[in-house]
N, C-alpha and C positions, 0 to 999 in steps of 0.2 A: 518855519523854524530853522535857524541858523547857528551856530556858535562861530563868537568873532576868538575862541581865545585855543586856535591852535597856532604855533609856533614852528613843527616840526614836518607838518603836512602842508603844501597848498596845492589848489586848482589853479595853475597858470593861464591853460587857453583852452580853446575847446572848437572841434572844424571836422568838418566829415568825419563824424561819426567818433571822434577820437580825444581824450584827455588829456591835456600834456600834464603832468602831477610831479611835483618834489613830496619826497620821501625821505626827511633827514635832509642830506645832502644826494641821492641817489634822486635822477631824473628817468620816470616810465611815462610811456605812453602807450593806454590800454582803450579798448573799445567800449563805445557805450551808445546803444541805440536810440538814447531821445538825443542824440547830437545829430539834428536832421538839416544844420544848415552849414552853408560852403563857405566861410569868412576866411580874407588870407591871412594866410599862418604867417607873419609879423615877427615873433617870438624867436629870436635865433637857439633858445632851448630847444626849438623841433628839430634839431639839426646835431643839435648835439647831446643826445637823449642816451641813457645808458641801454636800455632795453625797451622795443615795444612788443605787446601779444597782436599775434595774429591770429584773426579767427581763420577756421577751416567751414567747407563749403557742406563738407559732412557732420559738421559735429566739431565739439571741441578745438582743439587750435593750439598752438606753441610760442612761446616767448623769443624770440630773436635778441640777442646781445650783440650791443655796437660799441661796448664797451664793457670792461669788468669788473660785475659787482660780489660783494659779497655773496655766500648763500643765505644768510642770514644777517639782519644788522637791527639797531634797535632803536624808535624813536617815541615820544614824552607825548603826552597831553597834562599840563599841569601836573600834578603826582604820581600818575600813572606810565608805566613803561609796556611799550610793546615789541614782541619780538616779530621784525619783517622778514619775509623770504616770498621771493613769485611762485605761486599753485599754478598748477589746473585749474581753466576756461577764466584766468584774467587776475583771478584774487591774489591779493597779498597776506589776508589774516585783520585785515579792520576794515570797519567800513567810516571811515573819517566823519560823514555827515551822522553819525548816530552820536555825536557829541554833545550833539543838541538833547536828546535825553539824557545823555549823562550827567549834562550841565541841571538840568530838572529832577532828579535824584538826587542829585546831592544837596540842593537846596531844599527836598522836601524832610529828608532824614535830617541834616542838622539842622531843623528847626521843630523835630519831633521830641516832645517832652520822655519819651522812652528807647529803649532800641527797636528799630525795627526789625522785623524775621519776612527778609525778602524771597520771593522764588522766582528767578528767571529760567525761563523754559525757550529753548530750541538756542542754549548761551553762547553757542559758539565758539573764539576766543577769547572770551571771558571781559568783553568793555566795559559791558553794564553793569555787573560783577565785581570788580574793581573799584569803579565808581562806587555802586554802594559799601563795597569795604572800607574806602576810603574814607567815607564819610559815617563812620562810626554805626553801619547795618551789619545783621546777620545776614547769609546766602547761605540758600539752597541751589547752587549749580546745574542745571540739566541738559546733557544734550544726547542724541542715540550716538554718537563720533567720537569712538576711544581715542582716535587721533586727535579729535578740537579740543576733548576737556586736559587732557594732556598738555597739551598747546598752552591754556589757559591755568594751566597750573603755574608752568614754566613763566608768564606772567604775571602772575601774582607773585611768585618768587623772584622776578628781577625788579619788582613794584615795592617790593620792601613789604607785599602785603599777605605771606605762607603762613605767618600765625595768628592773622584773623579768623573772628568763626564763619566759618565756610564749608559746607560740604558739598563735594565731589561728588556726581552721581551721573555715571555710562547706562543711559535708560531710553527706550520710548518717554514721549514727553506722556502722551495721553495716557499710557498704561500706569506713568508713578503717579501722574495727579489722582487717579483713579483707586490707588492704593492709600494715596496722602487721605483723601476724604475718607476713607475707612478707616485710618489707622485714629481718624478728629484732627488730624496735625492743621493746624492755623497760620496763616501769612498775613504782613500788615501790606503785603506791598507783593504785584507781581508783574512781572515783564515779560512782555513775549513777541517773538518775531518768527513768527511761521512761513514753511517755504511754502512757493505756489502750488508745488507739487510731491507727494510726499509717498511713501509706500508704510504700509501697516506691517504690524509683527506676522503676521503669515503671509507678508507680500501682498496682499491688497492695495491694490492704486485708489489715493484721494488727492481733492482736488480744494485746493481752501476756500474757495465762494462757496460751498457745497457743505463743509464741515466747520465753518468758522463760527457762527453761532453755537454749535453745540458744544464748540470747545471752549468757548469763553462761559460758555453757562455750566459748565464745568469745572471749571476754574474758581466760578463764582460760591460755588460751595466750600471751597476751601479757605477764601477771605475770610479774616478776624473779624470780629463784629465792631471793631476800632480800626477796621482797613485807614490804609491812611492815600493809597494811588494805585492805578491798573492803569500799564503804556499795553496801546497794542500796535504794532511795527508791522509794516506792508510793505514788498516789494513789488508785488500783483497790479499788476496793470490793471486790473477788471477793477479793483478794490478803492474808490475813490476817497477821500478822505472824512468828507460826508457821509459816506455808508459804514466806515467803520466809527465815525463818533453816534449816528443811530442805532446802532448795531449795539454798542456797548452804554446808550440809555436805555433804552428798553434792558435790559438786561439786570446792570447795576443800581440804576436809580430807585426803580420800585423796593427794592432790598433795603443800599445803604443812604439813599438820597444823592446829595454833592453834585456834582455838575461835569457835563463832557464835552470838551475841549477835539479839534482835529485841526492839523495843517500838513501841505506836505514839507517836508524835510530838506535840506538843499548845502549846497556847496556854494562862495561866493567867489567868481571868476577873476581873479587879480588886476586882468590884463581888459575886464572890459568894466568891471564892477557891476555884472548882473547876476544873478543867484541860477545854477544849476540844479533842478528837482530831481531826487534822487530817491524818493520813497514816501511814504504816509505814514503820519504817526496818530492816533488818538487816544487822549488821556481823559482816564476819571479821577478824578480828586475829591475828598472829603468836602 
Protein backbone atom coordinates (compact mmCIF):
# COMPACT_ATOMS: atom_id res chain seq x y z
CA UNK A 1 0.00 0.00 0.00
CA UNK A 2 1.14 3.39 -1.30
CA UNK A 3 -0.40 6.81 -1.88
CA UNK A 4 0.69 8.40 -5.15
CA UNK A 5 -1.06 11.75 -4.05
CA UNK A 6 1.54 13.72 -1.76
CA UNK A 7 2.92 16.88 -3.23
CA UNK A 8 4.63 18.27 -0.14
CA UNK A 9 6.77 15.28 1.07
CA UNK A 10 8.97 12.95 -1.22
CA UNK A 11 11.59 9.87 -0.85
CA UNK A 12 14.29 11.22 -3.16
CA UNK A 13 17.03 8.44 -2.70
CA UNK A 14 17.92 6.12 -0.22
CA UNK A 15 21.93 4.43 0.40
CA UNK A 16 23.51 3.37 3.70
CA UNK A 17 21.30 3.26 5.85
CA UNK A 18 19.98 6.80 5.04
CA UNK A 19 16.87 8.82 3.48
CA UNK A 20 17.41 11.79 1.49
CA UNK A 21 13.53 13.23 2.07
CA UNK A 22 11.94 16.86 0.95
CA UNK A 23 9.84 18.29 3.37
CA UNK A 24 7.93 21.22 1.90
CA UNK A 25 10.79 22.85 0.51
CA UNK A 26 13.19 21.79 3.56
CA UNK A 27 15.78 18.85 2.54
CA UNK A 28 16.59 15.98 5.71
CA UNK A 29 18.37 13.18 5.73
CA UNK A 30 17.58 10.68 8.66
CA UNK A 31 18.42 7.15 9.28
CA UNK A 32 16.42 4.10 8.57
CA UNK A 33 17.55 0.53 9.21
CA UNK A 34 16.07 -1.62 6.43
CA UNK A 35 18.36 0.76 4.04
CA UNK A 36 20.79 -2.17 3.98
CA UNK A 37 22.28 -1.54 0.55
CA UNK A 38 25.42 0.70 -0.76
CA UNK A 39 23.94 2.48 -4.14
CA UNK A 40 25.88 5.66 -5.21
CA UNK A 41 24.41 8.73 -3.95
CA UNK A 42 23.94 10.25 -7.62
CA UNK A 43 21.53 12.96 -6.06
CA UNK A 44 23.43 16.27 -5.81
CA UNK A 45 20.41 16.79 -2.85
CA UNK A 46 22.91 14.66 -0.55
CA UNK A 47 25.24 17.41 -0.63
CA UNK A 48 23.09 20.04 -0.31
CA UNK A 49 20.66 18.70 2.57
CA UNK A 50 19.58 21.21 5.19
CA UNK A 51 20.02 18.84 8.18
CA UNK A 52 20.71 15.16 8.80
CA UNK A 53 20.09 13.07 12.33
CA UNK A 54 22.80 11.33 13.51
CA UNK A 55 22.43 8.31 15.37
CA UNK A 56 24.49 7.76 18.62
CA UNK A 57 26.32 4.54 19.50
CA UNK A 58 24.53 4.78 23.03
CA UNK A 59 21.23 5.53 22.35
CA UNK A 60 19.56 8.25 20.92
CA UNK A 61 21.43 10.73 18.53
CA UNK A 62 21.20 14.51 17.26
CA UNK A 63 20.36 16.49 14.24
CA UNK A 64 23.31 18.29 12.66
CA UNK A 65 22.24 21.67 10.49
CA UNK A 66 24.15 22.44 7.29
CA UNK A 67 21.89 24.90 6.71
CA UNK A 68 19.10 27.03 8.43
CA UNK A 69 15.73 25.83 8.82
CA UNK A 70 12.94 26.93 10.46
CA UNK A 71 11.98 25.47 14.04
CA UNK A 72 8.85 24.88 12.80
CA UNK A 73 7.36 24.98 9.12
CA UNK A 74 4.19 23.43 7.60
CA UNK A 75 3.29 21.12 4.81
CA UNK A 76 -0.34 19.86 3.05
CA UNK A 77 -1.47 16.38 2.22
CA UNK A 78 -4.61 17.35 0.03
CA UNK A 79 -6.67 19.22 2.82
CA UNK A 80 -4.84 18.50 5.68
CA UNK A 81 -1.86 20.72 7.09
CA UNK A 82 0.85 19.57 9.15
CA UNK A 83 2.97 21.39 11.47
CA UNK A 84 7.01 20.22 10.94
CA UNK A 85 9.90 20.71 13.38
CA UNK A 86 12.95 17.73 13.82
CA UNK A 87 12.34 15.69 17.49
CA UNK A 88 14.23 13.36 19.17
CA UNK A 89 15.74 9.97 17.64
CA UNK A 90 14.91 11.20 13.77
CA UNK A 91 10.98 12.21 13.83
CA UNK A 92 9.48 15.18 12.42
CA UNK A 93 5.75 14.61 13.63
CA UNK A 94 4.32 12.48 10.50
CA UNK A 95 4.82 9.44 9.19
CA UNK A 96 4.26 10.30 5.23
CA UNK A 97 3.79 6.51 4.27
CA UNK A 98 0.47 6.33 6.69
CA UNK A 99 -1.27 8.26 3.93
CA UNK A 100 -2.02 5.31 2.49
CA UNK A 101 -4.61 4.84 5.27
CA UNK A 102 -5.65 7.89 5.30
CA UNK A 103 -6.41 7.75 1.68
CA UNK A 104 -8.67 4.38 2.93
CA UNK A 105 -10.73 6.36 5.58
CA UNK A 106 -11.72 8.66 3.78
CA UNK A 107 -13.09 6.81 1.06
CA UNK A 108 -14.73 4.50 3.59
CA UNK A 109 -16.52 7.47 5.48
CA UNK A 110 -17.69 9.34 2.45
CA UNK A 111 -19.35 6.59 1.12
CA UNK A 112 -20.92 5.76 4.60
CA UNK A 113 -24.80 6.32 4.52
CA UNK A 114 -24.39 7.90 8.16
CA UNK A 115 -21.61 9.63 10.33
CA UNK A 116 -19.17 7.63 11.58
CA UNK A 117 -17.95 7.90 15.46
CA UNK A 118 -14.32 6.95 14.88
CA UNK A 119 -11.58 6.01 17.69
CA UNK A 120 -8.06 6.22 17.00
CA UNK A 121 -5.98 5.02 19.64
CA UNK A 122 -1.98 5.60 20.30
CA UNK A 123 -3.11 9.10 17.53
CA UNK A 124 -0.12 10.69 17.77
CA UNK A 125 -0.08 13.87 15.66
CA UNK A 126 -3.25 13.52 14.76
CA UNK A 127 -3.01 12.14 10.67
CA UNK A 128 -5.63 9.72 10.80
CA UNK A 129 -7.67 12.05 12.81
CA UNK A 130 -7.68 14.63 10.33
CA UNK A 131 -8.26 12.53 7.62
CA UNK A 132 -11.36 11.23 9.29
CA UNK A 133 -12.45 14.79 10.04
CA UNK A 134 -12.02 15.75 6.84
CA UNK A 135 -14.09 13.40 5.62
CA UNK A 136 -17.19 14.22 7.42
CA UNK A 137 -16.40 11.48 10.81
CA UNK A 138 -16.70 11.98 14.42
CA UNK A 139 -13.09 11.36 16.49
CA UNK A 140 -12.35 10.18 19.52
CA UNK A 141 -8.49 11.10 19.78
CA UNK A 142 -6.25 9.15 22.22
CA UNK A 143 -2.84 9.08 23.00
CA UNK A 144 -0.82 8.90 26.73
CA UNK A 145 1.54 12.41 25.22
CA UNK A 146 0.02 15.65 26.48
CA UNK A 147 2.68 16.97 24.14
CA UNK A 148 1.35 14.68 20.78
CA UNK A 149 -2.39 15.46 21.45
CA UNK A 150 -1.48 19.02 21.86
CA UNK A 151 0.62 18.92 18.76
CA UNK A 152 -2.43 17.54 17.01
CA UNK A 153 -4.75 19.97 18.19
CA UNK A 154 -2.53 22.74 16.69
CA UNK A 155 -3.25 20.61 13.51
CA UNK A 156 -6.43 20.43 13.24
CA UNK A 157 -6.37 24.16 13.91
CA UNK A 158 -4.07 25.02 10.93
CA UNK A 159 -6.23 22.29 8.88
CA UNK A 160 -9.19 24.49 9.10
CA UNK A 161 -10.60 21.36 11.08
CA UNK A 162 -10.86 22.83 15.42
CA UNK A 163 -14.70 22.93 15.04
CA UNK A 164 -15.30 19.37 13.88
CA UNK A 165 -16.50 16.92 16.51
CA UNK A 166 -13.60 15.62 17.90
CA UNK A 167 -12.46 14.89 21.19
CA UNK A 168 -9.32 15.27 22.82
CA UNK A 169 -8.29 12.66 25.38
CA UNK A 170 -4.49 12.65 27.41
CA UNK A 171 -5.02 8.81 28.51
CA UNK A 172 -3.62 5.34 28.46
CA UNK A 173 -5.07 3.87 25.44
CA UNK A 174 -5.89 0.34 27.24
CA UNK A 175 -7.27 2.00 30.43
CA UNK A 176 -10.01 4.43 28.25
CA UNK A 177 -11.05 1.52 25.96
CA UNK A 178 -11.44 -0.29 29.02
CA UNK A 179 -13.74 2.45 30.48
CA UNK A 180 -15.42 3.24 26.92
CA UNK A 181 -16.74 -0.60 27.20
CA UNK A 182 -18.19 0.07 30.43
CA UNK A 183 -19.41 3.25 30.06
CA UNK A 184 -21.42 1.02 26.30
CA UNK A 185 -19.89 4.00 24.19
CA UNK A 186 -19.77 2.43 20.57
CA UNK A 187 -17.38 3.09 17.36
CA UNK A 188 -18.10 2.45 13.82
CA UNK A 189 -14.58 2.75 12.95
CA UNK A 190 -11.16 2.22 14.86
CA UNK A 191 -7.51 2.78 14.18
CA UNK A 192 -4.59 1.91 15.98
CA UNK A 193 -0.93 1.90 15.77
CA UNK A 194 0.66 0.50 18.72
CA UNK A 195 4.31 0.87 19.75
CA UNK A 196 6.72 -2.18 20.03
CA UNK A 197 7.29 -1.45 23.36
CA UNK A 198 5.17 0.23 25.72
CA UNK A 199 5.13 0.77 29.75
CA UNK A 200 1.78 0.38 31.68
CA UNK A 201 0.05 2.93 34.12
CA UNK A 202 2.16 1.50 37.26
CA UNK A 203 5.25 1.13 34.87
CA UNK A 204 4.87 -2.28 33.78
CA UNK A 205 6.92 -3.09 30.56
CA UNK A 206 4.83 -4.73 27.54
CA UNK A 207 5.88 -6.00 24.71
CA UNK A 208 3.15 -5.94 21.50
CA UNK A 209 3.48 -9.64 20.08
CA UNK A 210 2.70 -10.55 23.66
CA UNK A 211 -0.41 -8.07 24.25
CA UNK A 212 -1.64 -7.56 20.69
CA UNK A 213 -4.47 -9.95 20.69
CA UNK A 214 -5.73 -9.11 23.84
CA UNK A 215 -5.82 -5.58 22.86
CA UNK A 216 -7.60 -5.89 19.64
CA UNK A 217 -10.06 -8.26 21.29
CA UNK A 218 -10.64 -5.42 23.44
CA UNK A 219 -11.16 -3.05 21.28
CA UNK A 220 -13.50 -5.45 19.68
CA UNK A 221 -16.09 -4.99 22.30
CA UNK A 222 -16.40 -1.56 21.74
CA UNK A 223 -17.23 -1.78 17.88
CA UNK A 224 -20.99 -0.75 16.80
CA UNK A 225 -22.81 -3.65 15.64
CA UNK A 226 -22.82 -1.42 12.11
CA UNK A 227 -18.81 -1.20 12.51
CA UNK A 228 -18.10 -0.21 9.24
CA UNK A 229 -13.43 -0.69 9.40
CA UNK A 230 -10.65 -1.66 11.98
CA UNK A 231 -6.78 -0.54 10.55
CA UNK A 232 -4.29 -2.10 12.60
CA UNK A 233 -0.63 -0.29 12.09
CA UNK A 234 2.83 -2.10 12.84
CA UNK A 235 6.03 -0.78 13.12
CA UNK A 236 7.34 -4.18 14.75
CA UNK A 237 9.61 -6.04 12.92
CA UNK A 238 8.44 -9.37 14.58
CA UNK A 239 4.79 -8.48 13.25
CA UNK A 240 4.36 -9.69 9.61
CA UNK A 241 1.60 -8.41 7.83
CA UNK A 242 0.03 -11.90 7.53
CA UNK A 243 0.00 -12.32 11.27
CA UNK A 244 -1.75 -9.18 11.88
CA UNK A 245 -4.44 -9.82 9.06
CA UNK A 246 -4.84 -13.47 10.97
CA UNK A 247 -4.69 -12.02 14.11
CA UNK A 248 -7.61 -9.67 13.50
CA UNK A 249 -9.90 -12.64 11.50
CA UNK A 250 -10.12 -14.75 14.18
CA UNK A 251 -10.99 -11.97 16.22
CA UNK A 252 -13.40 -9.95 14.04
CA UNK A 253 -14.88 -12.22 11.58
CA UNK A 254 -16.58 -14.60 13.94
CA UNK A 255 -18.43 -11.36 15.49
CA UNK A 256 -19.05 -9.01 12.62
CA UNK A 257 -18.12 -11.24 9.32
CA UNK A 258 -16.41 -8.94 6.42
CA UNK A 259 -13.09 -9.66 5.42
CA UNK A 260 -9.28 -8.85 6.25
CA UNK A 261 -7.11 -7.33 4.06
CA UNK A 262 -2.93 -6.87 4.99
CA UNK A 263 0.02 -5.40 3.12
CA UNK A 264 3.07 -3.64 4.11
CA UNK A 265 2.92 0.19 3.76
CA UNK A 266 5.70 1.91 1.78
CA UNK A 267 7.30 5.08 0.30
CA UNK A 268 7.91 5.36 -3.62
CA UNK A 269 11.67 6.22 -4.20
CA UNK A 270 11.65 9.08 -6.88
CA UNK A 271 15.15 8.62 -8.11
CA UNK A 272 14.93 4.78 -8.55
CA UNK A 273 11.10 4.24 -8.76
CA UNK A 274 10.98 1.26 -6.28
CA UNK A 275 8.77 1.33 -3.19
CA UNK A 276 10.51 1.56 0.43
CA UNK A 277 8.59 -0.69 3.31
CA UNK A 278 8.13 1.18 5.90
CA UNK A 279 5.49 -0.65 8.29
CA UNK A 280 2.30 -3.24 8.13
CA UNK A 281 -1.12 -2.35 7.86
CA UNK A 282 -4.16 -4.68 8.16
CA UNK A 283 -7.64 -3.85 7.54
CA UNK A 284 -11.18 -5.34 8.49
CA UNK A 285 -13.91 -3.97 6.56
CA UNK A 286 -17.67 -4.79 6.62
Amino acid sequence: MRSANWKDYELIDTSEGERLERWGNIILIRPDPQIIWNTPEKNPLWKKAHARYHRSSSGGGKWEQYRKIPDVWQISYRNIVFRIKPMGFKHTGVFPEQAANWDFVDGVIKKSHKQLNVLNLFAYTGGATLACLNAGAKVCHVDASKGMVQWAKENADVSGLSDRPVRWIVDDCIKFVQREKRRGNKYDGIIMDPPSYGRGPGGEVWKLEEQLYSLVQLCSEVLSDDARFFILNSYTTGLSPAVMEYLLGTVLIPKFGGNVTSDEIGLRVTDTGLVLPCGSTALWTR
